[in-house]
N, C-alpha and C positions, 0 to 999 in steps of 0.2 A: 423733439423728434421721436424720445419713446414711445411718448404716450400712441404712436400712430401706429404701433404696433402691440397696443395694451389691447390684449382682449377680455378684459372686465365687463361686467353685464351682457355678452354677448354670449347665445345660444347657440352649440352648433351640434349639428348629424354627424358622427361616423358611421358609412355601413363599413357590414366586413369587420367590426370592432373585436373582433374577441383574440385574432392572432394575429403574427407578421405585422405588415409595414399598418395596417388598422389600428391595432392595440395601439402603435407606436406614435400614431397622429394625433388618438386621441390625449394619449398623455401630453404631447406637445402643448394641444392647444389648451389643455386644462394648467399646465404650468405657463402656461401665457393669460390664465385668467379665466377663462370659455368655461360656463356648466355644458355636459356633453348629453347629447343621446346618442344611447350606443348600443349595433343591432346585429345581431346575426341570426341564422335559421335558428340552431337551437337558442334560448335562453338562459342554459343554464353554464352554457360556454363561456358566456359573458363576465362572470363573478369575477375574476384576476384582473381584468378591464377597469372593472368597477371599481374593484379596493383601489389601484394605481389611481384613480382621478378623484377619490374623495381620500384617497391620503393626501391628493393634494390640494384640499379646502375646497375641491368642486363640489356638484350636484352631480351625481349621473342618474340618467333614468336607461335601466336595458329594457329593450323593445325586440319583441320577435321579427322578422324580416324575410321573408322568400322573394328575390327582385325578381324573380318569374312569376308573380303572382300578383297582377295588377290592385286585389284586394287588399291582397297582405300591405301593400306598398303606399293606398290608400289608408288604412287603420294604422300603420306605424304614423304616418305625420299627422292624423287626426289626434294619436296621442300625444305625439309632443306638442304639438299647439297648444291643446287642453292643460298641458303640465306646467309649461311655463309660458304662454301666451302671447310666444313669437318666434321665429327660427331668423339666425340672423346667416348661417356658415351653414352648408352643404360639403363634407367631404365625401364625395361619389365613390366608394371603395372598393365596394364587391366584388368581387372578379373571381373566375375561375381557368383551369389550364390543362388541356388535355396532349401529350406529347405522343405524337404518330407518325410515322411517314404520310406523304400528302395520301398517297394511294392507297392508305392504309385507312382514311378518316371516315366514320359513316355518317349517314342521315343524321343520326340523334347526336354523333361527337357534337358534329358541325351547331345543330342548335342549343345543344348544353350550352356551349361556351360563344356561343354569338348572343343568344334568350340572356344570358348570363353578363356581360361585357359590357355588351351594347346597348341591346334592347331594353333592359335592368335599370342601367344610367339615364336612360333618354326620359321615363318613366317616372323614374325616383326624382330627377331634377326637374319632371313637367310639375308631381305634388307636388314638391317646395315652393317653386317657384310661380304658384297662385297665390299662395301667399307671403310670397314674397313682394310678388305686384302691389300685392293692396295696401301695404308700407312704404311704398318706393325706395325698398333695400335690402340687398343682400349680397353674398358671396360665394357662388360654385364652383367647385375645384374639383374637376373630372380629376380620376387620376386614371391616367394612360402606361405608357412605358416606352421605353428605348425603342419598341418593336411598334412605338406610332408612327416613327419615322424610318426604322429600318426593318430589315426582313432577312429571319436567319430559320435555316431547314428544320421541320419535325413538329413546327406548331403553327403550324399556316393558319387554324380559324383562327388561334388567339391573334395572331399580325393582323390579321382580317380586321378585328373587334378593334385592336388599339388604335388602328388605322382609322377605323369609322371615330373611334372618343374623338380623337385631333380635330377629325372635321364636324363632327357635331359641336363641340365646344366653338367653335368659329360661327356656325350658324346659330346657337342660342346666344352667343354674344352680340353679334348684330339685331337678334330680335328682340333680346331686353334691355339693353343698354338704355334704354330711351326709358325706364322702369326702375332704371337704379341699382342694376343689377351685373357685376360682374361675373364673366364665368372664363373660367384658363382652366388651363392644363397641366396637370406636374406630372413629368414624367420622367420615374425614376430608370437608372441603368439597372447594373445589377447586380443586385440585394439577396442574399440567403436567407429562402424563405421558406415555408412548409409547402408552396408549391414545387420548387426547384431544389429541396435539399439534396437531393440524391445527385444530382450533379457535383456539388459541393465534397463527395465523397471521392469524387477521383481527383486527385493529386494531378494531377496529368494536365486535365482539364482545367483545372483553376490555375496551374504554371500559365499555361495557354491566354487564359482571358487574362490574368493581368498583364503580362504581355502587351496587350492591346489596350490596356486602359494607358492613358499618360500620368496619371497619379499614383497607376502603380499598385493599386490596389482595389479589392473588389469593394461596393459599399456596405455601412455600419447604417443602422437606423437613424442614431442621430443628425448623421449626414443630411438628413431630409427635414429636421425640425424647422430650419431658418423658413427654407420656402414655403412650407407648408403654413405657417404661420403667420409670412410676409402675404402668399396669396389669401388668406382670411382674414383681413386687417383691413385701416382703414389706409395702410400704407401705400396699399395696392388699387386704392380709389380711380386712378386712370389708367390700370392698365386691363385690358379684358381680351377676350379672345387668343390668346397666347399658348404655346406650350413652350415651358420652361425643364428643362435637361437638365438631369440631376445625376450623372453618372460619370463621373471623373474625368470626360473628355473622350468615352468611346467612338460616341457619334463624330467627332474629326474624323472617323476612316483608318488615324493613322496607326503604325506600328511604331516602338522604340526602335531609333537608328542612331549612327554614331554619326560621330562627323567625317566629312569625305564618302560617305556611302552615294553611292546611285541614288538617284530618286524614280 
C-alpha cells in the first residue's frame, strides 16, 4: 500500500513555489520522492525552495512564471519537458488576494485576481496537460480554498476565482479522464500566509475563527502534506474531479456549543 503513495521517479510542477502553502508542497512532494519544478515571477525568490528540495535528495529546476502571460506559461513547460522529459504532477498554485469592500473593487482588482486565479490555472493545466495526453498520465491538483465552496465579505473576486477552480477542476476531469489524467481540488481552510498575515495580527480575530473551526485551531502547513501527496500519487488513480477540504471542519457551518444548548 506505500508504495501507491511513493513518488519516486515522478516529476512534478509547483507554481507559486517560492512562499506559503507553494514552498510547503513542494517540499512534501519531494520528501515523498518527486524531483520538482518550481516557478514564481521573480526567479531569484526561488533559492530557499530550492535548497529545502535538494536537501532532500531531489532535482529542482526554478523556472520563471507570469500565469498572466500565456508565453511565459508556454516557455516554462517547454522547459521542464526539455529537462527531464516528462511532467507526471501539476500542482496549480498561484494565486493572488486583493482584500476590499465589494463597492470598493475596480476594473483592474477584479482582473488581477480573476487573470491571476483562474484564468492562470485553466492555462497552466491546458500546457501540462498536452503533454500529458500523449503519455496517457498525469495528476492535477488545482488548488482552491475554503472560499470554493463558501463566501465570506471583502474578497468577493478571490470567492469568484476559487469558485470558478471547483468548477473547472470538474470540467477538465470529465474531459481527460478518458487520457489518464486526473484533476481534483485541495482546498485548504485557513492557513497563515503572506497573503492573509495581517489578519493573523489581531488577537481578536483569530479568538473568532478558531471558534469556528471544530479542531480548534487555525491550520499548520503540514496539515496539507497527506493530501496533497495522496492527490499526486498513484493512490488517487480513481479518484478525479473532486474537491477535497482541508481545514479543520469550518466548512460544517458549525460553531462550538455545549450540550443542552438550542440548536
Amino acid at each position: 500500500m506505500a508504495d501507491h503513495f511513493d513518488l519516486s521517479g515522478k516529476t512534478a510542477i509547483v507554481t507559486g513555489a517560492s512562499r506559503g502553502l507553494g514552498s510547503h508542497f513542494a517540499r512534501a512532494l519531494a520528501a515523498a520522492g518527486a524531483d520538482l519544478v518550481i516557478t514564481s515571477r521573480r526567479l531569484e525568490a526561488l533559492a530557499e525552495t530550492r535548497q529545502t528540495v535538494e536537501d532532500l535528495g531531489r532535482r529542482a529546476l526554478p523556472l520563471e512564471l507570469e500565469v498572466r502571460d500565456l508565453a511565459s506559461i508556454e516557455r516554462m513547460v517547454e522547459a521542464a519537458q526539455e529537462r527531464y522529459g516528462k511532467i507526471d504532477i501539476l500542482i496549480n498554485n498561484a494565486g493572488v488576494n486583493i482584500r476590499k469592500p465589494a463597492v470598493e473593487v475596480t476594473w483592474d482588482d477584479w482582473n488581477s485576481v480573476l487573470d491571476t486565479n483562474l484564468r492562470g490555472a485553466f492555462f497552466v493545466a491546458q500546457a501540462v496537460a498536452r503533454r500529458m495526453i500523449a503519455r496517457g498520465y498525469g495528476r492535477v491538483v488545482n488548488i482552491g480554498s475554503v472560499t470554493s465552496v463558501f463566501g465570506y465579505a471583502g474578497i468577493a473576486p478571490y470567492c469568484a476565482s476559487r469558485g470558478g477552480v471547483k468548477q473547472l477542476t470538474m470540467s477538465l476531469a470529465d474531459e481527460w479522464g478518458e487520457n489518464g489524467i486526473t484533476v481534483n481540488c485541495l482546498a485548504p481552510g485557513w492557513f497563515e500566509t503572506d497573503q492573509n498575515r495581517v489578519l493573523y495580527r489581531d488577537a481578536a480575530w483569530v479568538a473568532y475563527l478558531e471558534e469556528r473551526i471544530p479542531l480548534g485551531r487555525h491550520g499548520q502547513p503540514h496539515d496539507l502534506d497527506g493530501a496533497v501527496v495522496f492527490l499526486a500519487s498513484d493512490a488517487c488513480a480513481y479518484m478525479t474531479g473532486q474537491t477535497i477540504l482541508v481545514d479543520g471542519g469550518i466548512s460544517t457551518g458549525a460553531t462550538k456549543a455545549t450540550v443542552g444548548d438550542d440548536a
